[in-house]
C-alpha positions, 0 to 999 in steps of 0.5 A, spaced: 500 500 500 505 504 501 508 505 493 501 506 491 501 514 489 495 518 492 491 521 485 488 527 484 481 529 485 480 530 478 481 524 477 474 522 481 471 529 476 472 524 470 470 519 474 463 521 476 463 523 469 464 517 466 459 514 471 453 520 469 454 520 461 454 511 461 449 511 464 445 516 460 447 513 454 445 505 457 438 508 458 438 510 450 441 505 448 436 500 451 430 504 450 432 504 442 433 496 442 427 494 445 423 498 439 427 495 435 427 489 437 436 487 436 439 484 441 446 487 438 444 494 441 441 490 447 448 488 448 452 494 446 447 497 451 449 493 457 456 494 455 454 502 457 452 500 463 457 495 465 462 501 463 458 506 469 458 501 474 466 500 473 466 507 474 462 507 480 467 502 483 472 506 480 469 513 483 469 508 490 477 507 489 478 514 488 475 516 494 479 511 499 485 513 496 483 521 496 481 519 504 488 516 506 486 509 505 491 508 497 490 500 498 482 501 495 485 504 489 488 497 487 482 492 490 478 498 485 481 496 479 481 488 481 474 489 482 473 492 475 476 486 472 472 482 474 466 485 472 469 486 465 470 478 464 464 477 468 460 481 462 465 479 457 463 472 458 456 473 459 456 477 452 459 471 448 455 466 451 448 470 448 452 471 441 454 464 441 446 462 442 444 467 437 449 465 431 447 458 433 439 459 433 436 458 440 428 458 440 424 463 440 421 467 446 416 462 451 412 469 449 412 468 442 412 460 442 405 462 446 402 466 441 403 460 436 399 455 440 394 460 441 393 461 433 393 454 432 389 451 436 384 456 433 385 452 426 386 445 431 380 439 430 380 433 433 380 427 428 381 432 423 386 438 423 393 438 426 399 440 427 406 437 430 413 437 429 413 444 430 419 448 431 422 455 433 428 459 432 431 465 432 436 468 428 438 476 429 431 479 429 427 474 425 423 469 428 421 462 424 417 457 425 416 449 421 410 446 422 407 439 419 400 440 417 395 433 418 389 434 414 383 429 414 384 424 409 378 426 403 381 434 403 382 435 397 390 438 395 387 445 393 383 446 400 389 443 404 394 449 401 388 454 403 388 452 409 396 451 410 396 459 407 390 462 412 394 458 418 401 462 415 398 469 414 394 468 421 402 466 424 404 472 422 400 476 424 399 475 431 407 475 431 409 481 427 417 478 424 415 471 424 416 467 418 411 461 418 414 455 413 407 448 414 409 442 410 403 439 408 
């Protein structure tokens, strides 16, 4: 702690800063990405906010060290690298699901079993093998449709593409694909 130097106190001035103008800027960017829909600016938006709470912690250590206690300073940066691994890991962890197709919303998913149970009947229309994934901002869904057996091939493409246009409509950005 002895060879730890006193800092300035304008240090912590640019800390609080820091700590005001990130944390402005998470709120935007959050704000933004909701409306949106882009989970990369959702991200970019928690990285502002990771930046003001490494702020705060450095404004923490600034303030130790300015009251005659310099050990705080260095335990202050321990502190925000282990924030910035910790964050690090959990951006890498979303992209990585993200480029690799993860479902979609429980939400989303309850949309689709709302639209097809108004299409659903016993013994004569139904629906498996439905799956769902994300990619980026667009939503998919694959879907096996079973028809009655005297529906003639033009009625079960009619109903195939009402049942689509209803998916896609409860759920704006979702692209439905019904394999007869």
């Amino acid at each position: 702690p002895e060879t730890v130097q006193q800092v300035h106190v304008i240090a912590l001035w640019v800390a609080a800063a820091a700590l005001v103008s990130k944390e402005l800027l998470f709120r935007y960017m959050l704000a933004v990405a909701k409306r949106v829909k882009s989970s990369m600016l959702v991200a970019n938006a928690w990285h502002a906010r990771s930046d003001a709470a490494s702020s705060l912690v450095v404004g923490i250590g600034i303030i130790g060290n300015l009251a005659g206690y310099p050990i705080l300073d260095p335990i202050a940066a321990l502190i925000v690298g282990f924030m910035v691994a910790k964050m690090g890991w959990e951006f890498g962890w979303s992209a990585m699901h993200d480029l690799m197709d993860r479902a979609v919303e429980p939400e989303v998913i309850q949309q689709i079993d709302e639209v097809l149970a108004g299409f659903t009947h016993p013994n004569t229309l139904r629906f498996d093998h439905i799956s769902t994934r994300r990619a980026g901002q667009r939503r998919f869904v694959d879907m096996h449709m079973h028809m009655p057996s005297g529906w003639s091939l033009g009625r079960a493409a009619a109903v195939r593409t009402s049942v689509e246009q209803a998916l896609m409509s409860a759920v704006p950005g979702l692209r439905a694909s019904i394999q007869l």
